[in-house]
N, C-alpha and C positions, 0 to 999 in steps of 0.2 A: 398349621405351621406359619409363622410371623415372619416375616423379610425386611432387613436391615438396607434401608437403599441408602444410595450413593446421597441424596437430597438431604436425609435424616442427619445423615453423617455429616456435612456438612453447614447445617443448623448449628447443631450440638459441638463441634470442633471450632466454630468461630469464635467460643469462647473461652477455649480450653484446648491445648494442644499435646496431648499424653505420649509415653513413650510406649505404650502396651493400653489397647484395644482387646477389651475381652467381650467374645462374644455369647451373651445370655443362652441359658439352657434352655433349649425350646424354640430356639431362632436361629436364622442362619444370616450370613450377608449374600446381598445381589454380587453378581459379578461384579459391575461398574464399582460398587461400595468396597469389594475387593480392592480391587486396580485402585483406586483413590488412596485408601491406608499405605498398599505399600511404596504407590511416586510419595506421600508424605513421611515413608521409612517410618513409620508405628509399627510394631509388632503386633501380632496377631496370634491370641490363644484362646482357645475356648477355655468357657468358664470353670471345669474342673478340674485343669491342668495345674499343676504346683510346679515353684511357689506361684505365691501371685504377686504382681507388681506391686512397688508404693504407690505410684500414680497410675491408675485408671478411668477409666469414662466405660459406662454404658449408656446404651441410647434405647428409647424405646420404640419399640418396632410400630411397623402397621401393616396390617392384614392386606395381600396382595390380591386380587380378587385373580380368580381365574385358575388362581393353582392351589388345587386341593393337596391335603396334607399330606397324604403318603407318596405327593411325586415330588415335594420338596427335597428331602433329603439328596433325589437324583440330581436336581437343580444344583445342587450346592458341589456335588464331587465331578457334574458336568464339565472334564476341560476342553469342549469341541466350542461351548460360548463365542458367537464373536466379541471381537473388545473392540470399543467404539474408534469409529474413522475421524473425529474431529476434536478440537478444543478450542474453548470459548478463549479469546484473549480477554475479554475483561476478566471475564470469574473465574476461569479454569474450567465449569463444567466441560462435560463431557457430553456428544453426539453418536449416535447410529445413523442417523442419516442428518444432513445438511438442512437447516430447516430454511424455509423459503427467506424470510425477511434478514437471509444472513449470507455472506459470501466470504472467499478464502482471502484471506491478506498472505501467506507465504504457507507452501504447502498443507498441512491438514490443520491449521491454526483460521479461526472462523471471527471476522468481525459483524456489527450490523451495516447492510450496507448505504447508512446514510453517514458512518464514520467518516472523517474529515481524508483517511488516508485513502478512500475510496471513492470521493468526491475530488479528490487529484487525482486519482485516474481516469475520470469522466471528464474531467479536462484536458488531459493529457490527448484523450483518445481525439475528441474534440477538435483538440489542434492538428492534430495531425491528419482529423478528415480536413481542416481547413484548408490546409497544407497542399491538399492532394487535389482542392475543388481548384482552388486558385491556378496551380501546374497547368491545370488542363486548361482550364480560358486562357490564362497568360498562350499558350503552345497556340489553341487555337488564334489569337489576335496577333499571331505572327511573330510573339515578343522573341527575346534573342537566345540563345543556347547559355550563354555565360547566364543569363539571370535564371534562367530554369535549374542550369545547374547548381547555382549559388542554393536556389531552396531547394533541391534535393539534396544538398548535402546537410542542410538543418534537420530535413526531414529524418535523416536515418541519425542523428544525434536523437528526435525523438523518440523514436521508435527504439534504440539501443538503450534509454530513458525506462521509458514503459518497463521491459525486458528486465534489467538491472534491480525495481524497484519491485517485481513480481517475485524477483528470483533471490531477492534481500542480498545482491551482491553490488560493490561496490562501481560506480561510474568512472571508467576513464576514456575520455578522448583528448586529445592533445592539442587538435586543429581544429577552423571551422572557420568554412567559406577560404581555404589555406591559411587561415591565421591563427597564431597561438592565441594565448591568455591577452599576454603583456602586448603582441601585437593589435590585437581586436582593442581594448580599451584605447590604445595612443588614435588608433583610426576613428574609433567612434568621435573620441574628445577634439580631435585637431580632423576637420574633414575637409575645411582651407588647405590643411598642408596637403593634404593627400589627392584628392578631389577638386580640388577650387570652386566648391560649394560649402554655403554657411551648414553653422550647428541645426539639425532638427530642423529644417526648413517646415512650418505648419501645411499641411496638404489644402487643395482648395480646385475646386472643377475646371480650372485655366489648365492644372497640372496633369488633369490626365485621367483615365478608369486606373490604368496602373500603379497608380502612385497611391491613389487611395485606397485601391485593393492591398497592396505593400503594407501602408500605412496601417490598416486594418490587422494584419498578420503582427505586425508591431505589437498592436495592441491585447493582443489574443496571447502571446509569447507574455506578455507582462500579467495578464490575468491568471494567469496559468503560475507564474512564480510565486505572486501571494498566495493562492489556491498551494502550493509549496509549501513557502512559510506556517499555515497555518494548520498544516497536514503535519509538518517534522517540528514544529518549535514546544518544547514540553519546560514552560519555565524558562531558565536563561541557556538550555540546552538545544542545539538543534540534532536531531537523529541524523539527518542526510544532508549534511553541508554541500554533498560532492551536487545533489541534486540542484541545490538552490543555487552555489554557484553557476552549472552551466545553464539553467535558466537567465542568469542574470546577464550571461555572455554570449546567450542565444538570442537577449534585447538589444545587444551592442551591434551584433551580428545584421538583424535585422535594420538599423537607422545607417549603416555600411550601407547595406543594398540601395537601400533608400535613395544614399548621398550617390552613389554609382550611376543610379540611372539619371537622378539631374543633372551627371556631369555630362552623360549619354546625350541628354536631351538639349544642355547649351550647346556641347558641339554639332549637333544639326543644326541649329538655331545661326552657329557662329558664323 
């Protein structure tokens, strides 16, 4: 007995797409082959069912090794079958098990994992051990509450980041570091007004471990939004604006801090 797999099938369908799938006398289909015709809504008759279609496709089989012929037939009316756990985003194929060189993008849907949208999450993760290393020297070198607290609250922007992108549901936080959108851009842009320190002050070892540790987190927050960009942009479309935006206003965020503690450090100074 000959078996019609899910692979054959889709050989032979990429160039020809029928409304009725007749399956030859003498052969049966795989499960998986099954499942595949009817997500593409082809009909399915054996071959000596009347009438018969205008448009049909046959495929020719190949001998499955391992199942002798009189246990086919049980194969075929078997409906205890598992039906596979995964699918492939690029091709659609279909999984029984996870194969190693591949991980989950959004529930049972499988990319490889050197895809660009899983390569922002290796930076996302990234950041957020950054995040966590800094907290902890900063606490130990004494620095202040307000600024630990300032990055914990970046922190759980990324970590609710991660979470949202895993979960393919949309981002919303409203604040950060207590400032909206429209407030974080006027802060970043004007840090004279706010602060009484210049734009982006450039870091430098006069200024401190903290300031270049800071500085550093700055920089990691921006690597991370092109690692974004490059993850959701398909053409002149981006998938995850909500994403890229708060990347962008997680960098504003960050050169905020920045300007906060040089205001910190002129008033000792003053």
């Amino acid at each position: 007995m000959k078996v019609i797999t899910e692979a054959i099938l889709r050989d032979e369908l990429r160039a020809d797409r029928p409304e009725v799938y007749v399956i030859p006398e003498g052969k049966i289909l795989s499960p998986a082959a099954r499942e595949y015709l009817q997500q593409c809504k082809i009909k399915i008759v054996k071959e000596n069912e009347k009438p018969r279609p205008k448009k049909t496709l046959q495929v020719t089989a190949t001998e499955v090794p391992g199942i002798p012929e009189s246990a086919a037939p049980a194969q075929k009316e078997n409906q205890s079958q598992p039906k596979p756990k995964y699918v492939d985003d690029a091709t659609g194929a279909f999984y029984y098990e996870k194969p190693e060189h591949m991980t989950q993008l959004h529930g049972n849907v499988l990319v490889n994992k050197n895809d660009d949208r899983i390569l922002f999450r290796g930076k996302l993760d990234s950041l957020e051990a950054l995040f966590v290393l800094d907290q902890t020297i900063f606490a130990e070198m004494g620095e202040s509450q307000e600024l630990l607290g300032d990055l914990e609250d970046i922190l759980i922007s990324i970590r609710e980041m991660m979470r949202c992108d895993v979960l393919d549901e949309p981002f919303r936080r409203e604040t950060m570091i207590g400032l909206n959108h429209a407030e974080l851009r006027d802060h970043s842009h004007h840090p004279m007004k706010y602060y009484k320190v210049k734009q982006m002050v450039l870091p430098n070892y006069t200024l401190g471990k903290t300031y270049a540790m800071l500085n550093q987190l700055r920089t990691a927050v921006r690597e991370t939004e092109v690692s974004a960009v490059t993850a959701f942009y398909t053409g002149k479309k981006c998938e995850r604006p909500d994403i890229v935006e708060e990347l962008n206003r997680m960098s504003s965020a960050m050169h905020i801090i920045m300007c906060k503690y040089l205001a910190m450090l002129q008033s000792k100074e003053a």
